[in-house]
C-alpha positions in Angstrom: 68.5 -97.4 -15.8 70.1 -97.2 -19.0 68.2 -99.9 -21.6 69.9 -101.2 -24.5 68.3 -99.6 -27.7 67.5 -102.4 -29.7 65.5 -103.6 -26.7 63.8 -100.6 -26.7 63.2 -100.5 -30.8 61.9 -103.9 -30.3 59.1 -103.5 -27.9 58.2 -100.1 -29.7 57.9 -102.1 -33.0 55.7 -104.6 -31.5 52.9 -102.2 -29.9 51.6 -99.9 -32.6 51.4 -96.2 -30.3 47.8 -96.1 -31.0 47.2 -98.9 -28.3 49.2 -96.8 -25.9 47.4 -93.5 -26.6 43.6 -95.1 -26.8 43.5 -96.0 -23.3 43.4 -92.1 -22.5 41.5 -90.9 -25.5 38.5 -91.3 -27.3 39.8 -91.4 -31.4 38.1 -88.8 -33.4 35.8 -91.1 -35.7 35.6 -88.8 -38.8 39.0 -87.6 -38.8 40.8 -90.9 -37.9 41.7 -93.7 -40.5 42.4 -96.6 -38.4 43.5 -98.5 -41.5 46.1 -96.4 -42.2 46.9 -96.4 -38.6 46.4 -92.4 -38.6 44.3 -91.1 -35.8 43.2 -88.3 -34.0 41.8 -87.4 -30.9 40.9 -83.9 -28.6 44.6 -83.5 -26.8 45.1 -85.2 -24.0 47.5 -82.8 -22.5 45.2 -79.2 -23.0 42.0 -79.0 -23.5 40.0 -78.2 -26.9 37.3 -78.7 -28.2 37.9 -80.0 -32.2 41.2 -82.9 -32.4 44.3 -81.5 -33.5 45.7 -84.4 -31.7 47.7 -86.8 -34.1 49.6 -89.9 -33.9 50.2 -92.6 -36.2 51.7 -96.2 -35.7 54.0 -96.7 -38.8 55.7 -93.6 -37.3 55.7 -94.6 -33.7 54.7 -90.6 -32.7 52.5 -88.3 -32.0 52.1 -84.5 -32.0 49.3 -82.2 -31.1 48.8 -79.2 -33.3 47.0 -76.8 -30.6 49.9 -77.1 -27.7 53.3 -78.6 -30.3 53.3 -81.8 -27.4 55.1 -84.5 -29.0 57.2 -87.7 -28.6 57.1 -91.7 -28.6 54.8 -94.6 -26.1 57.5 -93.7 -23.4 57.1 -89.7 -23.5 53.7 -90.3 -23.9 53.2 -92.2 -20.5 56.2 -90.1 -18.6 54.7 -86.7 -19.9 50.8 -88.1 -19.3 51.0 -90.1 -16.5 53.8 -88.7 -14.5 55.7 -92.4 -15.1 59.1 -92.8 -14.6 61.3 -93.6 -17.5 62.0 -97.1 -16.6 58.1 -97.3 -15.5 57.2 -96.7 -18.6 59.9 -99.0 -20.4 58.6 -102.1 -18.0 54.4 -101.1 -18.9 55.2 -101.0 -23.0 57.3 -104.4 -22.4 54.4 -106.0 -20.6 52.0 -105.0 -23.6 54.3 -106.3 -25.9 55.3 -109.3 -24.3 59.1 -109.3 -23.9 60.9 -109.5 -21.2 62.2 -106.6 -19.6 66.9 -106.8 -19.6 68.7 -107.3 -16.6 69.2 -104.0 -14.9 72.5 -102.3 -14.1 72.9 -102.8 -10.3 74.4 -99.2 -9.8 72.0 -97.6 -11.4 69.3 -99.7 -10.0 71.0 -98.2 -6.3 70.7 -95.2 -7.4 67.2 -95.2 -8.7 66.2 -96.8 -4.8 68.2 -94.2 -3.2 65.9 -91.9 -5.2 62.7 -93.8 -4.1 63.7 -93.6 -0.9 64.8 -90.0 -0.2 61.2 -89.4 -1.4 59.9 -91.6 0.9 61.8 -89.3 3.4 60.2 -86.2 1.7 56.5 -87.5 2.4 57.3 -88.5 5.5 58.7 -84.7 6.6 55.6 -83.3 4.6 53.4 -85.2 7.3 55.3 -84.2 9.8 55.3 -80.3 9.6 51.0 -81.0 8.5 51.3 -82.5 12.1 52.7 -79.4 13.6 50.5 -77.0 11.8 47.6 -78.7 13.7 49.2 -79.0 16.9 49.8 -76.5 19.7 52.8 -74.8 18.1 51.0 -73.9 15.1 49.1 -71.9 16.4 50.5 -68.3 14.9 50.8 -70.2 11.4 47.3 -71.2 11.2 46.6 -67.7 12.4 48.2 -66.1 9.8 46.8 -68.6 6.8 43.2 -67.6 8.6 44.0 -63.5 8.0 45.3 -64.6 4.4 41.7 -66.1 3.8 42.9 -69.7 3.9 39.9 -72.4 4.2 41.4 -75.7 6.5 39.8 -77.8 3.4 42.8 -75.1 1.1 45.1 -75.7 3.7 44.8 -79.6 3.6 44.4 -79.5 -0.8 47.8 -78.4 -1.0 49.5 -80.1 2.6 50.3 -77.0 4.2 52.4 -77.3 7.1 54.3 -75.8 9.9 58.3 -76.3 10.4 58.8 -75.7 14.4 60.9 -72.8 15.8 63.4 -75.7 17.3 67.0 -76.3 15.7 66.4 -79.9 15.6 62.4 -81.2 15.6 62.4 -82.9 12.6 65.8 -84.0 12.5 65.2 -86.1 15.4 61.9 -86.8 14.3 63.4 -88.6 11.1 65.7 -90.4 13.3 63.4 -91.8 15.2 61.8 -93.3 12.2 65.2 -94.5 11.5 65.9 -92.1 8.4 69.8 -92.7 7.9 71.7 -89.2 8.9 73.4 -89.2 5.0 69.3 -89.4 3.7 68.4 -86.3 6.0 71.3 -84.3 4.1 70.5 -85.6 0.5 66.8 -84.4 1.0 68.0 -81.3 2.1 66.3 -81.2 5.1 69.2 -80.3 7.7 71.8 -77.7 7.1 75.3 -79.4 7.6 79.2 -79.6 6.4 82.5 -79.3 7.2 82.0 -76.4 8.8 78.8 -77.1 10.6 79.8 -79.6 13.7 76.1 -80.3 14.3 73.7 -80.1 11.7 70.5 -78.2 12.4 66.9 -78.3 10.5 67.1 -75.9 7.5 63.5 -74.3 8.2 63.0 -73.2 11.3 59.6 -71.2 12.3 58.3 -71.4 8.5 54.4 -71.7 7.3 55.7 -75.1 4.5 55.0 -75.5 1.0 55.3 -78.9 0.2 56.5 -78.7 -3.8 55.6 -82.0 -5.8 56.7 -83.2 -9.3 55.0 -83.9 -12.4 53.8 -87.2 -10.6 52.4 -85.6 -7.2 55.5 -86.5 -5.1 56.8 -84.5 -2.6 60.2 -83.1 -3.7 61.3 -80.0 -1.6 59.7 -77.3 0.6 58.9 -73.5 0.7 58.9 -72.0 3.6 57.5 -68.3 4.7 58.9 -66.5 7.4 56.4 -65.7 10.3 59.4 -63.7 12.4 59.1 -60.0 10.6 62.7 -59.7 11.5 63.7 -63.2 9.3 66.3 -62.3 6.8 64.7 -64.0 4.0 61.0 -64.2 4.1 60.5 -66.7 1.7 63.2 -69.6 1.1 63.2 -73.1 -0.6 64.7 -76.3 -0.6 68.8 -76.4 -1.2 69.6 -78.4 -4.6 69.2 -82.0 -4.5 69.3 -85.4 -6.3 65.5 -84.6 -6.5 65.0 -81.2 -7.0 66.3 -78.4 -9.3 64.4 -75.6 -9.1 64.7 -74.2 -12.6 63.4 -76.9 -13.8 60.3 -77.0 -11.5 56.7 -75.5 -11.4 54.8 -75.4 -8.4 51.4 -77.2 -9.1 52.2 -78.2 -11.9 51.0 -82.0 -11.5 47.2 -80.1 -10.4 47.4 -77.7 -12.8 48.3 -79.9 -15.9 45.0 -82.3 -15.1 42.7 -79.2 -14.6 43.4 -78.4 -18.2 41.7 -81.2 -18.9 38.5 -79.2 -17.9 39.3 -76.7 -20.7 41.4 -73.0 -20.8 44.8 -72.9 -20.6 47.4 -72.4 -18.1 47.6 -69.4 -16.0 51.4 -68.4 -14.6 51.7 -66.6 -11.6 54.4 -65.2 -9.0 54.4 -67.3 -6.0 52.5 -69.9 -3.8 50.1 -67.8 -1.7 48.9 -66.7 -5.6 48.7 -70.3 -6.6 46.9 -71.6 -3.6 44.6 -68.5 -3.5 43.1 -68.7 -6.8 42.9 -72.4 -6.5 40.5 -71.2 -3.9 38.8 -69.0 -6.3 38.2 -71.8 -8.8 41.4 -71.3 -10.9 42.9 -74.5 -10.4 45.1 -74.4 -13.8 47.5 -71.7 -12.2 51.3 -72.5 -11.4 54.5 -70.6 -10.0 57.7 -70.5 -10.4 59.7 -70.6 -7.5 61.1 -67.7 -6.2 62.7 -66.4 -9.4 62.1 -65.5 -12.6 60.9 -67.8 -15.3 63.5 -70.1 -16.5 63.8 -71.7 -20.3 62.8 -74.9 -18.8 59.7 -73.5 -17.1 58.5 -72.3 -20.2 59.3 -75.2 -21.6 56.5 -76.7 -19.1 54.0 -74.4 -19.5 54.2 -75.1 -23.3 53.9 -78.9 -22.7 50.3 -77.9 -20.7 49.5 -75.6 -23.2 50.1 -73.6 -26.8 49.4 -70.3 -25.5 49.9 -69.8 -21.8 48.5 -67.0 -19.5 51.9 -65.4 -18.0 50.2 -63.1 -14.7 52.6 -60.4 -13.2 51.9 -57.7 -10.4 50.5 -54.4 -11.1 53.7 -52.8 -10.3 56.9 -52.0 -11.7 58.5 -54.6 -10.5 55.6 -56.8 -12.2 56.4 -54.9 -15.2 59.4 -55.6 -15.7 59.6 -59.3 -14.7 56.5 -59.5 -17.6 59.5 -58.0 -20.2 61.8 -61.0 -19.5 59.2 -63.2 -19.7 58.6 -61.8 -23.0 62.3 -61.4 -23.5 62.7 -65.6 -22.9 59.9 -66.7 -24.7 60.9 -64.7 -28.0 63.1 -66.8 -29.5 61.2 -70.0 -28.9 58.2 -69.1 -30.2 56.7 -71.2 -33.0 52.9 -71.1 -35.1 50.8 -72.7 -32.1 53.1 -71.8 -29.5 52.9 -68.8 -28.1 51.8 -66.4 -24.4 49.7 -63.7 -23.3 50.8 -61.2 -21.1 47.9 -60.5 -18.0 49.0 -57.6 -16.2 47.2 -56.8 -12.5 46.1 -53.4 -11.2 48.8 -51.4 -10.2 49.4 -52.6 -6.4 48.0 -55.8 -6.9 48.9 -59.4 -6.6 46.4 -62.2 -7.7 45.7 -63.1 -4.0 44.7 -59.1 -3.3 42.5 -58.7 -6.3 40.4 -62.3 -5.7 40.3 -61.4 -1.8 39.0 -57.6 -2.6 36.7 -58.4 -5.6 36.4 -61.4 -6.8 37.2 -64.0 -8.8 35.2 -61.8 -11.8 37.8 -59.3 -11.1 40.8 -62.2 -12.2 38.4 -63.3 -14.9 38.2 -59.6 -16.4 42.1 -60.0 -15.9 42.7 -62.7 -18.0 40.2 -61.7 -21.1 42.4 -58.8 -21.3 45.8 -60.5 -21.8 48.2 -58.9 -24.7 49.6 -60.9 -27.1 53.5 -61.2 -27.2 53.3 -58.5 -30.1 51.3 -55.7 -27.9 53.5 -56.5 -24.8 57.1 -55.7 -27.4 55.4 -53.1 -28.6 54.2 -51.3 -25.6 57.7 -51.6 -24.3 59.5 -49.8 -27.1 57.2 -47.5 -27.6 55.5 -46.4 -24.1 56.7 -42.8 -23.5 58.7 -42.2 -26.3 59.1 -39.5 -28.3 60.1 -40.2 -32.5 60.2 -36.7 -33.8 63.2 -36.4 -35.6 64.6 -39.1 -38.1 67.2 -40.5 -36.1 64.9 -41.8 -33.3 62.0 -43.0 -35.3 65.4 -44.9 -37.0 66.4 -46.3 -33.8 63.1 -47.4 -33.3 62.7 -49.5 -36.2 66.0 -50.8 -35.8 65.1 -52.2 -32.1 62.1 -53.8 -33.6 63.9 -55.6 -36.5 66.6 -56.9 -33.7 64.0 -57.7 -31.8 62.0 -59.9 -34.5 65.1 -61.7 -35.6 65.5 -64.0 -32.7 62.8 -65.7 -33.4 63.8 -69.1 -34.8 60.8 -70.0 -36.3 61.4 -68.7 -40.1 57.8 -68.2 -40.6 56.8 -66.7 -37.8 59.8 -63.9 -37.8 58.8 -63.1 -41.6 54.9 -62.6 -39.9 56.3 -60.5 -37.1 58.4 -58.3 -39.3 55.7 -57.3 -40.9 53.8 -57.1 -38.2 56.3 -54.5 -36.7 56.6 -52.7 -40.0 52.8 -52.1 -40.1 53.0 -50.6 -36.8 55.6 -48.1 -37.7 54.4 -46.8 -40.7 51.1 -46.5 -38.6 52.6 -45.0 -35.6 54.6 -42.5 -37.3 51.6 -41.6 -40.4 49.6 -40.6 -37.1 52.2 -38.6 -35.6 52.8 -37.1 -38.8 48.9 -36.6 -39.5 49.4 -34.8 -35.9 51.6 -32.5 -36.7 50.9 -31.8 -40.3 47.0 -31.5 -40.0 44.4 -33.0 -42.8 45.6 -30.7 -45.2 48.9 -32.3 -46.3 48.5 -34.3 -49.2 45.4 -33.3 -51.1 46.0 -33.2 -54.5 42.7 -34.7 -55.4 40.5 -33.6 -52.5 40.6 -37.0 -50.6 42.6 -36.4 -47.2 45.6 -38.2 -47.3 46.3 -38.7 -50.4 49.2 -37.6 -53.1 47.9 -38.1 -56.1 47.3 -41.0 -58.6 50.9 -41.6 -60.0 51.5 -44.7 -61.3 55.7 -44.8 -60.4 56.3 -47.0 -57.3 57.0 -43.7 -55.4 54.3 -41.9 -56.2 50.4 -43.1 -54.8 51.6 -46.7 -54.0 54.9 -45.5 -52.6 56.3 -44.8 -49.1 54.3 -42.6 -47.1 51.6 -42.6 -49.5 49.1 -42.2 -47.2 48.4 -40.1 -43.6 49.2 -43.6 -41.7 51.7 -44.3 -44.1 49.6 -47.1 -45.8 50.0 -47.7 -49.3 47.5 -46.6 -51.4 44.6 -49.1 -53.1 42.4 -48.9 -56.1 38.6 -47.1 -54.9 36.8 -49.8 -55.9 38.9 -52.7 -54.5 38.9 -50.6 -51.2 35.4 -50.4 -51.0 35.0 -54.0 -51.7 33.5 -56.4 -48.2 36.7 -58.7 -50.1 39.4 -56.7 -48.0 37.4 -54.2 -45.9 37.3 -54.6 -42.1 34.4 -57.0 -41.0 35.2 -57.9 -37.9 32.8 -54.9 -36.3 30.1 -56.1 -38.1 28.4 -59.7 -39.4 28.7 -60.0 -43.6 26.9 -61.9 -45.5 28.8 -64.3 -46.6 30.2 -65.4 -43.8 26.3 -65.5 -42.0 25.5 -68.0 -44.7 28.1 -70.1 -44.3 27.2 -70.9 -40.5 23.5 -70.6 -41.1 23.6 -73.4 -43.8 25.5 -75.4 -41.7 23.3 -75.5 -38.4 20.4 -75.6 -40.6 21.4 -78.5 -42.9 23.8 -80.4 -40.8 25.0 -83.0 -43.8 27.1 -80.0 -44.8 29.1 -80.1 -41.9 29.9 -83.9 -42.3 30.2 -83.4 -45.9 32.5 -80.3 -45.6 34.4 -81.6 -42.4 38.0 -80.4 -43.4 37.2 -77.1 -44.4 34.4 -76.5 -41.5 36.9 -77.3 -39.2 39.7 -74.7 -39.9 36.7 -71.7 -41.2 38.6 -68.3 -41.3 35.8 -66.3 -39.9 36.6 -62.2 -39.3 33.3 -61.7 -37.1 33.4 -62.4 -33.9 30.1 -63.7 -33.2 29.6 -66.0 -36.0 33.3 -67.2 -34.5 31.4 -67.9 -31.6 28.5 -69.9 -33.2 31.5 -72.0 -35.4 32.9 -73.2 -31.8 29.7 -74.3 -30.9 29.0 -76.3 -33.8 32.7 -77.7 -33.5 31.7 -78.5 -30.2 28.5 -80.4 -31.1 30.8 -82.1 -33.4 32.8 -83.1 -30.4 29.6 -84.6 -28.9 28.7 -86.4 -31.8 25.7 -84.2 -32.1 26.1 -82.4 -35.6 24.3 -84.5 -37.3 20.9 -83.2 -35.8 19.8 -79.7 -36.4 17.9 -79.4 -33.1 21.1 -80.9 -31.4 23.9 -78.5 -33.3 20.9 -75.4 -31.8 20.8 -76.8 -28.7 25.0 -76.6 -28.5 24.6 -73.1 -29.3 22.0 -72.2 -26.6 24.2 -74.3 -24.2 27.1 -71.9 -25.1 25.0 -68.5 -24.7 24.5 -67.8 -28.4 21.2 -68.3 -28.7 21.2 -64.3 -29.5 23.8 -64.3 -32.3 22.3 -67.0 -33.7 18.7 -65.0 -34.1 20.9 -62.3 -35.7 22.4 -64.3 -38.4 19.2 -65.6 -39.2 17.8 -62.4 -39.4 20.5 -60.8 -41.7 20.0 -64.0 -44.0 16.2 -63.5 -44.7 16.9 -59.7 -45.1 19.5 -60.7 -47.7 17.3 -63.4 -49.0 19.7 -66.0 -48.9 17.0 -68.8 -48.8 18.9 -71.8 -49.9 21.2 -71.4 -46.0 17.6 -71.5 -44.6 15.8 -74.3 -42.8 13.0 -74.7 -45.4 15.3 -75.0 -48.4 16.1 -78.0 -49.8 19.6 -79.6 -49.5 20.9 -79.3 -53.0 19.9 -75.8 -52.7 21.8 -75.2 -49.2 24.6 -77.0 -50.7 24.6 -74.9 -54.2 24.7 -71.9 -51.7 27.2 -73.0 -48.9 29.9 -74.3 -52.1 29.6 -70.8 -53.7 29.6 -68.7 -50.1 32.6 -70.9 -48.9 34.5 -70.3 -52.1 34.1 -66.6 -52.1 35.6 -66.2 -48.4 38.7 -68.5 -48.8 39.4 -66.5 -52.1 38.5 -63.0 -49.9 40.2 -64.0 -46.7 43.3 -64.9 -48.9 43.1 -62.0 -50.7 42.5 -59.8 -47.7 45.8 -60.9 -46.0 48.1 -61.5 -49.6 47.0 -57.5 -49.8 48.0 -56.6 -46.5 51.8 -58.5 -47.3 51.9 -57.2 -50.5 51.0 -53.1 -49.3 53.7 -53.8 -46.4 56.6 -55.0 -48.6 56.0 -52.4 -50.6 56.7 -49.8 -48.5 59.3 -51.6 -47.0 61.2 -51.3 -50.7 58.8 -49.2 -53.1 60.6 -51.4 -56.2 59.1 -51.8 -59.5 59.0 -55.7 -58.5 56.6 -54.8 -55.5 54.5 -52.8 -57.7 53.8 -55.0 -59.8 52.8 -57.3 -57.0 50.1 -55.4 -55.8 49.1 -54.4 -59.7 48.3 -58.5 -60.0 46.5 -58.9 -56.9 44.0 -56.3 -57.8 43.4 -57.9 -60.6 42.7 -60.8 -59.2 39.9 -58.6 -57.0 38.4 -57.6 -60.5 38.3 -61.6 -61.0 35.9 -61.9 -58.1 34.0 -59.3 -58.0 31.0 -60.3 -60.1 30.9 -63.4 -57.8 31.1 -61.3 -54.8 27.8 -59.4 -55.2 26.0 -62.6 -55.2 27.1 -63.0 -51.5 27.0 -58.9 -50.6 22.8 -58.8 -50.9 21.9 -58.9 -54.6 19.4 -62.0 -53.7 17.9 -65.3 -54.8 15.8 -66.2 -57.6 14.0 -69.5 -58.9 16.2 -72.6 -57.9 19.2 -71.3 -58.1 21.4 -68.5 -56.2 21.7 -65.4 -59.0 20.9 -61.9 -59.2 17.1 -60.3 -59.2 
C-alpha cells in the first residue's frame, strides 16, 4: 500500500525513534545522553560486545558502526522484526495516535492475494512434511538417515517429501479448495499454453521449505533421489513471492542466532546449512543454487560487518570464492567487509563436520583470509615476475583492482596496502636471486648507503624488501618496531591500571573503548574488560578479574602483572594509590596514541615514498622522525627505566 508522505512524516515526527528502538535494546547508560535524545545501545542486528549502536530522535535514524545497518522506525521494525511495510506503518501510527489513511483497494487486493498465496505455501510445506512421514517416504527418510540427519533436524527446518505422482499435491490443494490460478502463482504446478494439464513441479524430491526474513514459507528446494534426474537439485520458478537473487536460505534463523554473538557464516547449499545447524552453527546461510548475488551480500551485510564467505576445498570452490571477492570489491566500506574460509580440498561443510567435527569447521573459520590475502593470493599464486614487464603487469592488475572500491578511504588504504606487498614480494625475489651481498656499502645487509637525495638510502629499492630506509635509532625504537609477538610495557600498563583501579575505566570511557592495542593478548584482556563493561561490572575490581577468568585469560592476565612488577611500574598496581595509577595510565595512554600514530603515519609515509621518491616525500619522512626525537625521552619512562618516590621518573 502506497501511504501518502506527509502522513508518514507526521506519525514519524510524533514518536521520537528512540521509543521504537528501546523496546529491543537496553540503552548504553554511560554512552547515551537521553537529553540530547542521542543513544546507544549493543546492535540489535549482530552481536558485540561494547555499543556502536546509535540513533538519535531529532534525526529520526539510526546507524550501527560495527555492521553500517541503518534506516528510520519503519526499517527498523521491517529489518528487525520481519514486519511488513504497511505492518510497520499501522504499529508507529498506533504509538503515535493517528489514524492510519484509507487504503488503495487495488493495492489492498494485491497485498491479500499475497497473504494468501502464502497461506497456500504453508499449507503445501505441511503437506510434503506429511509425506516424508508417511509410507512413501520411506527412501527419503532413508537417505536424510545416511546424510546423518536427526528427525528433531529434520522437523527444525520442515523437511519434507514431494511424491513420485504427477498430480498429489495438486489435488491435494484442490481439495482444500486452493483456486487453480493460486496453485500456478505459488509455483507449485508446471502449466501454460502449451501444457494442456498442468502437473506438480517436484516430483520424487527430498523439500526444502525456503522462508523469508519473517519465517514464511516462500518456495521450495527440492533434491533429486532418482540418480538418473536431470537436475539434482532445483527450486521454486519466480513468483509474486519469491526472487531468488534476492533470497538467503535461513536467513530469518541465522539473523536471530547472531544475537548469541559471531558473525554470519555463508555456505553453498542446504544440506551445508542444515548440517552445521546440527553441529551448533546455527548463524550459517546459502544461497540458492547460484552464485552470490549483489543483493545477497547485501543481506549478509545487514546481519553483519564482516561476514564468513565458506567455499569447497576444490577448484570449483576456488573459484566461486574469487567472484565472491570479485562482488564484494566495490562495495566495501570501513566496517564492512568478508573473510574468505576455504575447506580441505574435497570437502564440503557437511563432509568435514560428519568426518571430524565441529572443531574441524571451528579451526576453519579462525583461519579465514581477509579480502586483501584472498586478491592477493589470486594474482600472485604461481606466478612468475622475473623480468620487468611482468612484475609491471602485476602492479598494474593490483591498482585496477583497488580502484573499484567506492569507498575513497578505504581504496587509498588498499593501494598502499598492495604497494607494500609489491615492493615486498619483489625485494625478496630479488634478495633471492642477488644473495646478501648486494648492497653493502656500510656492512649492514641490505643497505646502499646513507645518501641524503630522495634516490639514494630513502629511495626506491632502498632496501632488500624494497622498504625504505629509517634512521637507526628511530628503528630501534618499541615507538614503530613490531610488538605484536611480544607484550610492551606500555601497553601492559595501560590494561593493568585499568583492571586494578576500575574508576579509570569510567573516567577514560571514550578512549578505553576504541584502545589501539598491537599485542594480542593484552587485546584479549581489553575485550573482557569491555565486556564487564557491558555487564555493568567495571566498576569492581574483583568483578572486571572475574570477566577475564570467565573469558580464559586468567593466564595473560598473571603475565601482565608479572612484566609490570619486573618493570616496576607500581602506580598500574593494586596497592598504589589512585592519583598515582591515574598519573601513570594518562602518561602510558599518551605515549601509545602518539606511537601507534606514529607507527602507522611512518608506514604511509615510507610507502608514498617509494611510490614517487620526490623531494616532497622526503621531506615527509624527514618531519616525522623528528617528531620520534620529540618522544623519545618520554618513551623510556614506559620502556623499563622505573619508578621512584610518588611520581613515575627515571631511577
Amino acid at each position: 500500500m502506497r501511504f501518502p508522505p506527509a502522513f508518514l512524516d507526521e506519525i514519524r515526527d510524533r514518536v521520537p525513534i528512540s521509543s521504537v528502538i528501546g523496546q529491543r535494546v537496553s540503552w548504553d547508560r554511560k554512552k547515551t545522553n537521553a537529553s540530547r535524545g542521542d543513544y546507544w545501545a549493543c546492535c540489535p542486528f549482530h552481536g558485540e560486545k561494547s555499543p556502536s549502536f546509535h540513533c538519535e530522535d531529532k534525526k529520526g535514524r539510526y546507524h550501527c558502526f560495527g555492521c553500517s545497518v541503518s534506516g528510520d522506525h519503519f526499517k527498523f521494525l521491517t529489518e528487525l522484526d520481519g514486519m511488513s511495510f504497511p505492518e510497520a506503518v499501522e504499529k508507529i501510527a498506533e504509538m503515535a495516535g493517528v489514524p492510519m489513511p484509507v487504503r488503495d483497494e487495488r493495492e489492498e487486493r494485491r497485498e491479500k492475494e499475497r497473504a494468501s498465496l502464502t497461506d497456500v505455501m504453508e499449507m503445501a510445506t505441511v503437506f510434503f512434511q506429511e509425506r516424508l512421514q508417511g509410507p512413501e517416504g520411506a527412501k527419503a527418510r532413508a537417505y536424510l538417515r545416511d546424510r546423518g540427519l536427526t528427525p528433531a533436524t529434520q522437523q527444525s527446518f520442515r523437511l519434507g517429501y514431494a511424491p513420485d505422482s504427477r498430480n498429489a499435491l495438486k489435488e491435494y490443494l484442490a481439495a482444500k479448495g486452493v483456486p487453480k490460478a493460486d496453485i500456478e502463482a505459488c509455483g507449485l504446478v508446471r502449466h501454460g499454453d502449451d501444457i494442456p494439464v498442468s502437473y506438480d513441479w517436484f516430483r520424487d524430491r527430498i523439500m526444502f521449505p525456503i522462508p523469508d526474513s519473517r519465517g514464511k514459507i516462500i518456495a521450495f528446494g527440492g533434491r533429486a533421489l532418482a540418480p538418473d534426474a536431470l537436475a539434482k537439485y532445483m527450486n521454486s520458478p519466480e513468483t509474486e513471492l519469491f526472487h531468488k537473487g534476492n533470497v538467503l536460505y535461513n536467513f530469518a534463523r541465522a539473523r536471530k542466532a547472531l544475537a548469541k554473538g559471531g558473525t554470519v557464516i555463508a555456505v553453498e547449499g542446504y544440506m551445508d546449512v542444515i548440517a552445521l545447524a546440527q553441529a551448533g552453527f546455527e548463524n550459517a546461510v546459502a544461497p540458492l543454487g547460484t552464485a552470490l548475488t549483489e543483493n545477497q551480500l547485501e543481506l549478509l551485510w545487514r546481519m553483519a560487518g564482516e561476514p564468513v564467505l565458506c567455499f569447497d576445498g576444490d577448484q570449483a570452490g576456488l573459484k566461486a570464492a574469487w567472484r565472491a571477492a570479485d562482488l564484494a570489491l566495490p562495495a566495501i566500506q570501513p566496517g564492512r567487509s568478508a573473510r574468505f574460509a576455504l575447506l580441505p580440498e574435497g570437502k564440503d561443510p557437511d563432509d568435514l563436520v560428519k568426518a571430524d567435527g565441529p572443531d574441524a569447521f571451528r579451526a576453519v573459520l579462525a583461519e579465514a583470509r581477509p579480502l586483501a590475502d584472498l586478491l592477493w593470493m589470486r594474482e600472485t599464486a604461481g606466478g612468475v615476475f622475473d623480468t620487468p614487464e611482468r612484475r609491471a603487469e602485476l602492479e598494474k592488475t593490483l591498482r585496477e583492482l583497488t580502484s573499484r572500491i567506492r569507498d575513497e578511504s578505504l581504496r587509498y588504504h588498499y593501494q598502499q596496502e598492495m604497494r607494500e606487498r609489491v615492493l615486498s614480494f619483489f625485494g625478496s625475489q630479488r634478495g633471492a636471486r642477488q644473495g646478501h651481498q648486494a648492497g653493502r656499502q656500510d656492512g649492514r645487509p641490505g643497505e646502499r648507503g646513507r645518501g641524503s637525495a630522495p634516490g639514494g638510502a630513502f629511495g626506491r629499492g632502498a632496501a632488500a624488501g624494497g622498504r625504505a630506509a629509517i634512521t637507526e635509532s628511530l628503528g630501534r625504537s618499541a615507538l614503530v618496531k613490531r610488538t605484536g609477538e611480544g607484550m610492551s610495557v606500555r601497553e601492559a600498563t595501560i590494561i593493568v591500571a585499568l583492571v586494578n583501579h576500575p574508576p579509570l575505566i569510567d573516567e577514560n570511557f571514550a578512549h578505553v573503548e576504541f584502545l589501539d592495542l598491537a599485542n594480542s593478548d593484552l587485546r584479549k584482556l581489553h575485550a573482557a574488560i569491555l565486556d564487564a563493561m557491558a555487564h555493568d561490572a567495571a566498576d569492581d575490581r574483583d568483578a572486571v578479574i572475574a570477566t577475564i577468568e570467565r573469558a580464559g585469560c586468567g593466564g595473560i592476565w598473571e603475565r601482565a602483572v608479572a612484566l609490570i612488577k619486573r618493570a616496576r611500574q607500581w602506580p598500574a598496581l593494586e596497592t598504589a594509590g589512585l592519583d598515582d595509577a591515574r598519573d601513570a595510565f594518562n602518561q602510558a595512554l599518551h605515549l601509545q596514541r602518539s606511537a601507534r600514530t606514529l607507527h602507522r603515519e611512518l608506514k604511509q609515509a615510507q610507502a608514498a615514498l617509494d611510490a614517487d621518491p620526490s623531494d616532497e616525500n622526503f621531506r615527509h619522512l624527514v618531519e616525522i622522525q623528528a617528531q620520534f626525537n620529540d618522544v623519545q625521552a618520554t618513551e623510556a619512562l614506559i620502556e623499563g627505566f622505573g619508578v621512584s618516590s610518588g611520581r613515575v621518573g627515571r631511577v
